[in-house]
C-alpha positions in Angstrom: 78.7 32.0 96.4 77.9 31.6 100.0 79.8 34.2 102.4 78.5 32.4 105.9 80.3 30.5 108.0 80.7 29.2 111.6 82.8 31.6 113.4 84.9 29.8 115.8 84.4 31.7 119.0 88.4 31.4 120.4 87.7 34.1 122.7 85.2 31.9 124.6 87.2 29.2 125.3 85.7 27.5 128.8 88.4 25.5 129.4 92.2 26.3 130.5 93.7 24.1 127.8 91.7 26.0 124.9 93.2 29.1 126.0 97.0 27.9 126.3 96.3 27.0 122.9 94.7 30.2 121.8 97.8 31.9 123.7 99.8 29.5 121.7 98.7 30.2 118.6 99.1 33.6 118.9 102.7 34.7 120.6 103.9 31.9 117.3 102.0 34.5 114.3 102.5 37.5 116.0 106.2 36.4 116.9 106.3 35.6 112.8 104.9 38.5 111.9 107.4 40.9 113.3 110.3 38.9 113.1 109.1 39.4 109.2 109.6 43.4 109.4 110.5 45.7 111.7 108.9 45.0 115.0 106.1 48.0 115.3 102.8 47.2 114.3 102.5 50.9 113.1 105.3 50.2 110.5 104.8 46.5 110.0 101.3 45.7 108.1 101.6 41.8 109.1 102.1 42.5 112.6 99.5 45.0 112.7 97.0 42.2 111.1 97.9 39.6 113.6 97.4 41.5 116.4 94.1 43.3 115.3 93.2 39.0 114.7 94.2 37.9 117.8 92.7 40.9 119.7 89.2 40.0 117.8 89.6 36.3 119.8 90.3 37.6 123.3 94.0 37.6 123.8 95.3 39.8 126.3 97.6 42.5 126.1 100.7 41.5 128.0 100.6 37.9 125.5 100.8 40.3 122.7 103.5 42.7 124.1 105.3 39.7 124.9 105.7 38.2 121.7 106.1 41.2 120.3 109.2 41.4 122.7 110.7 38.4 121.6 111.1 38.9 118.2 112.7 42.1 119.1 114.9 41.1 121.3 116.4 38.7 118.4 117.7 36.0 121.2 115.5 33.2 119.7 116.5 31.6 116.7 113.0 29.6 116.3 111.9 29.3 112.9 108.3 28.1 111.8 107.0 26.3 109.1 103.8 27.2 107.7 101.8 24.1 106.4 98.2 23.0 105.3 96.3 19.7 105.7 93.1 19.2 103.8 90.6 16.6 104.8 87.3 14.5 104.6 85.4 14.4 107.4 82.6 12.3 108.8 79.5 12.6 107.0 80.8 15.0 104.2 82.6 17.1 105.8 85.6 18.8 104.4 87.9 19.7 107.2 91.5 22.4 106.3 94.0 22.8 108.9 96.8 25.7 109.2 99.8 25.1 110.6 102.7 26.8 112.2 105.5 24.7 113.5 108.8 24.1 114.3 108.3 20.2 114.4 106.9 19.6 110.6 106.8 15.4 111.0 104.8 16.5 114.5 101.8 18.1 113.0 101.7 16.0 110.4 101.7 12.8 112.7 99.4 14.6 115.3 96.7 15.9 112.7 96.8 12.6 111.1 96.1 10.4 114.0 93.4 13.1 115.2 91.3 12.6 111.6 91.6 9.0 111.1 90.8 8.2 114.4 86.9 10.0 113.9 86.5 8.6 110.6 88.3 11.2 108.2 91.0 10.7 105.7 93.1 13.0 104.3 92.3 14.8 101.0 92.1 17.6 99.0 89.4 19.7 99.3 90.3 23.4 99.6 88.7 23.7 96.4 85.5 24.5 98.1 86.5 27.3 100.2 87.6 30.8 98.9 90.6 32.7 100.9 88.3 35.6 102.3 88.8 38.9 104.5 86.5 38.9 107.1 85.3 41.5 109.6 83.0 41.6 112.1 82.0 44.8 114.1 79.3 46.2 116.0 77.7 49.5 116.8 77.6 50.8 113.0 75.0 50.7 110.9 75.3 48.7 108.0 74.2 50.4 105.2 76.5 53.0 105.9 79.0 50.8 106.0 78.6 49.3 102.9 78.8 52.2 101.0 81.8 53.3 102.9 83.8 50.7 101.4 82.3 50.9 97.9 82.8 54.7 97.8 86.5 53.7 98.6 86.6 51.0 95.8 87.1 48.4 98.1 86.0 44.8 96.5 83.1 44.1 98.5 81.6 40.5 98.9 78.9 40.8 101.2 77.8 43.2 104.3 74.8 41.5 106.8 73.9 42.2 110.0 72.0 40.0 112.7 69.1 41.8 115.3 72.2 42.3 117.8 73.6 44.5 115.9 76.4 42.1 114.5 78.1 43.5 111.2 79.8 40.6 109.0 81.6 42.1 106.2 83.2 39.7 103.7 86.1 41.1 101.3 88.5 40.1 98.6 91.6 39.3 100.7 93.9 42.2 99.2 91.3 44.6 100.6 92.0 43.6 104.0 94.5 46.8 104.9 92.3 49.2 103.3 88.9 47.6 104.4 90.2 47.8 108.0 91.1 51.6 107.9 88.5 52.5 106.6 85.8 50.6 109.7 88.6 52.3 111.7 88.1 55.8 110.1 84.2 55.5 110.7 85.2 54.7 114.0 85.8 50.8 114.9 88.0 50.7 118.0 88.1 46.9 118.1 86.9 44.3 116.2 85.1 40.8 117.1 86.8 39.3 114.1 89.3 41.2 111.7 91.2 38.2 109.4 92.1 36.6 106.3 90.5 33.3 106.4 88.5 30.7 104.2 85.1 30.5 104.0 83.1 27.5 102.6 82.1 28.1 98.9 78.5 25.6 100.0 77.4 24.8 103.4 76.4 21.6 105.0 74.7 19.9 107.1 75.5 16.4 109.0 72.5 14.7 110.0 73.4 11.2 111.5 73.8 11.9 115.2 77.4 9.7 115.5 79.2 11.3 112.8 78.0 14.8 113.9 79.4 13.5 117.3 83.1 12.5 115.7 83.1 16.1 113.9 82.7 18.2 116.7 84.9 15.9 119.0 87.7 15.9 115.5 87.7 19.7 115.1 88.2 20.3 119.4 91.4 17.8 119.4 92.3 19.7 116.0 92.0 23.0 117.7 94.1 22.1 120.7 97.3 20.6 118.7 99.9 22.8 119.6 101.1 23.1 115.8 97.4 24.2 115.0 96.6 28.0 113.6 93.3 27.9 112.5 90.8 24.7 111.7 88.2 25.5 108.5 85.2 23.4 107.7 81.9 23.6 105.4 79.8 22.1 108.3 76.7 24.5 109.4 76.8 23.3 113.4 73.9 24.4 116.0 75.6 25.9 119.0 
């Protein structure tokens, strides 16, 4: 099984209205996450996740601390619906959308409208993609890292590493906690990506130039919905 995806660079977002909903995304999990626990990411494993996640995309500090804040301060009585959209694309693709909202008939609507419009129709396909813990570090060297993790007994999918330096490790999603102490043990301070996500089980690729045009321009509006937490494809896509 393939363990290589497109990594959706969040923390490069070039335009204001990617990073509101970046920002979005992220005060709504991390406000989830603690209002789930206690609200200490020291004590509570799911807040401690979301922010290492949201961290690995860029988000700054005081947009952490502040939804952090909010949960504790138990004045808001917002609660969020997780949901999941599944979806073919133009030209083969097979398109899964996360949701967090407190408007379910919204997202629904607004996801909809988005795929249809560019081609798509809604249906199931998160058969092809396989609920993955990812990481992805730099500054260690790989082979060290590989056995790390085995000599810990960690379920280890795949370890590779680019000329840069770039380490992608793929684990079985209950190894995410212990994967991550350990990188942090060998002396990770911050990760580029550090998240449960899914990863296509095939890759491919869309040749005909229009429908490679509605995909990109589909999974932009997709990412920008305000009820959007993460957008998953099987699409290999040239920067």
């Amino acid at each position: 099984m393939g363990r290589h995806f497109e990594v959706r660079a969040a923390a490069m977002a070039g335009t204001a209205k990617k990073k509101s909903a970046l920002y979005m995304r992220a005060s709504k999990e991390i406000f989830v996450a603690a209002k789930s626990g206690v609200p200490d990411p020291a004590s509570n494993l799911a807040l401690r996740s979301a922010i290492d996640k949201f961290k690995g995309q860029g988000v700054p500090k005081d947009v952490i601390e502040r939804a952090v804040s909010k949960a504790a301060g138990n004045d808001d009585q917002t609660a969020y619906i997780s949901g999941r959209y599944e979806a073919m694309g133009p030209g083969g693709s097979m398109i899964v959308v996360d949701t967090l909202t407190d408007n379910v008939n919204r997202a629904y609507v607004e996801i909809k409208t988005v795929i249809t419009k560019r081609g798509g129709h809604l249906a199931s396909v998160v058969f092809n993609f396989t609920e993955t813990g990812v990481f992805i570090i730099q500054g260690l060297d790989p082979s060290q890292v590989e056995e790390t993790l085995i000599l810990n007994d960690i379920d280890v999918w795949d370890v590779s590493s680019d000329e840069d330096g770039v380490i992608q490790i793929s684990v079985a999603p209950t190894e995410f906690g212990s994967t991550r102490d350990q990188l942090q043990a060998l002396g990770v301070e911050e990760f580029i990506m550090a998240e449960i996500r899914l990863v296509a089980n095939d890759q491919v690729v869309v040749e005909d130039e229009e429908d490679l045009r509605k995909l990109k321009e589909m999974l932009e509006l997709l990412d920008e919905l305000q009820d959007v937490q993460a957008v998953y494809h099987n699409v290999t896509l040239s920067e």
